[in-house]
C-alpha positions as CSV (number, residue, x, y, z in Angstrom):
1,X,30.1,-14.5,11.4
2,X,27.4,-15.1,8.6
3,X,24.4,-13.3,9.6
4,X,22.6,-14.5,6.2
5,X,19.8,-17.3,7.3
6,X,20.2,-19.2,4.6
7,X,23.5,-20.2,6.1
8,X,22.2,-20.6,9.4
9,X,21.4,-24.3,10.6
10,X,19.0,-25.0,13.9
11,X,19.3,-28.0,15.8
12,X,15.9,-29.8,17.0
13,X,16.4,-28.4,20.2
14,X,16.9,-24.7,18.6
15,X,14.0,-24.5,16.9
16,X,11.6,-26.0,19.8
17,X,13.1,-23.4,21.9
18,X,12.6,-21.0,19.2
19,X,8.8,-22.0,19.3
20,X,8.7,-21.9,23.4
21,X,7.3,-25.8,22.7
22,X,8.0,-28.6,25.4
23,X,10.2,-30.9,25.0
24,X,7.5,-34.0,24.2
25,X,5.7,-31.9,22.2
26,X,8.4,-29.9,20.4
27,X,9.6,-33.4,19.4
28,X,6.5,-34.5,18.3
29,X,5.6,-31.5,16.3
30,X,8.8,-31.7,14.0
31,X,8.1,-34.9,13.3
32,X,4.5,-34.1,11.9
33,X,5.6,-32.5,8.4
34,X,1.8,-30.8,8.0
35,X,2.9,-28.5,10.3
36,X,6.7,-28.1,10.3
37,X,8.6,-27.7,7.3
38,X,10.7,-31.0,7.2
39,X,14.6,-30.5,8.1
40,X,17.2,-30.2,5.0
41,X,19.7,-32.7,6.7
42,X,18.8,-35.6,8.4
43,X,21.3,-37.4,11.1
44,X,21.3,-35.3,12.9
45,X,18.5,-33.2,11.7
46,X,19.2,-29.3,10.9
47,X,16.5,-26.7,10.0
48,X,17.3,-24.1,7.9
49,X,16.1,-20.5,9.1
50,X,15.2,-18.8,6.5
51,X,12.8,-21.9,5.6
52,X,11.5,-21.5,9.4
53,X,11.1,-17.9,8.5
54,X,9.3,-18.0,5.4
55,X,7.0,-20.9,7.1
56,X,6.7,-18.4,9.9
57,X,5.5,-15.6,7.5
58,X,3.0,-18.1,5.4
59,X,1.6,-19.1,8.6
60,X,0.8,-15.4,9.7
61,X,-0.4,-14.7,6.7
62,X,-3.2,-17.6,6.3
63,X,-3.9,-16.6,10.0
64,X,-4.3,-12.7,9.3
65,X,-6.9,-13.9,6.4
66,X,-8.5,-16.2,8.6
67,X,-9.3,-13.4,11.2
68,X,-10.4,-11.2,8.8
69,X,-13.0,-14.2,7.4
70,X,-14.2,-14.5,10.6
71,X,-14.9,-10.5,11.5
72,X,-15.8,-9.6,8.2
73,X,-19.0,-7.4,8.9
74,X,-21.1,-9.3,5.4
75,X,-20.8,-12.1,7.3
76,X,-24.4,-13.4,7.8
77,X,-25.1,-14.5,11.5
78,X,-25.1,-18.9,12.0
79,X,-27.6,-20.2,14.6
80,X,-26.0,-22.5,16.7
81,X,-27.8,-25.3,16.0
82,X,-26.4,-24.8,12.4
83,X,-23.4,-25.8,13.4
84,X,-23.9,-28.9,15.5
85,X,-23.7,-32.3,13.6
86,X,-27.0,-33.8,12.2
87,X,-29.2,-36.5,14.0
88,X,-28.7,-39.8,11.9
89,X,-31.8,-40.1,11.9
90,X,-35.2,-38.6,11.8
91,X,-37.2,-38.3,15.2
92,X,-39.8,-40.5,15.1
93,X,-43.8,-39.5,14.7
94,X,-46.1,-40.1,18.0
């Protein structure tokens, strides 16, 4: 047996179970290419794993920075109210 994952080919059910998604969502997931890569054959469609793998290690990898953005200690502190959306329009003088 080929151990190489360039020669290994998941089913749509294989690589929602590889992912612990549910079946709706699983489906619906692999069908939005922003987040999955797209499947190298179509009818029926077959992932390859090294792609999922090197998707896999992209995705930790933005995530990893990400985190580090986000507890970085020159970070300077946000008020809440910086964050909430803008009034359209200016209050209105009594």
């Amino acid at each position: 047996m080929d151990d190489d994952p360039r020669h290994v080919f998941l089913h749509a059910s294989d690589v929602i179970r590889r992912y612990d998604w549910g079946k709706t969502k699983g489906y619906q997931n692999l069908k939005d290419r922003s987040l999955v890569p797209p499947p190298v054959m179509t009818h029926p469609d077959r992932w390859r794993l090294d792609q999922l793998l090197t998707w896999e290690e992209r995705r930790i990898a933005l995530a990893e920075a990400a985190l580090k953005v986000l507890v970085a200690p020159e970070r300077e502190q946000v008020a809440i109210a910086d964050l909430l959306p803008k009034p359209k329009r200016s209050p209105r003088s009594a």
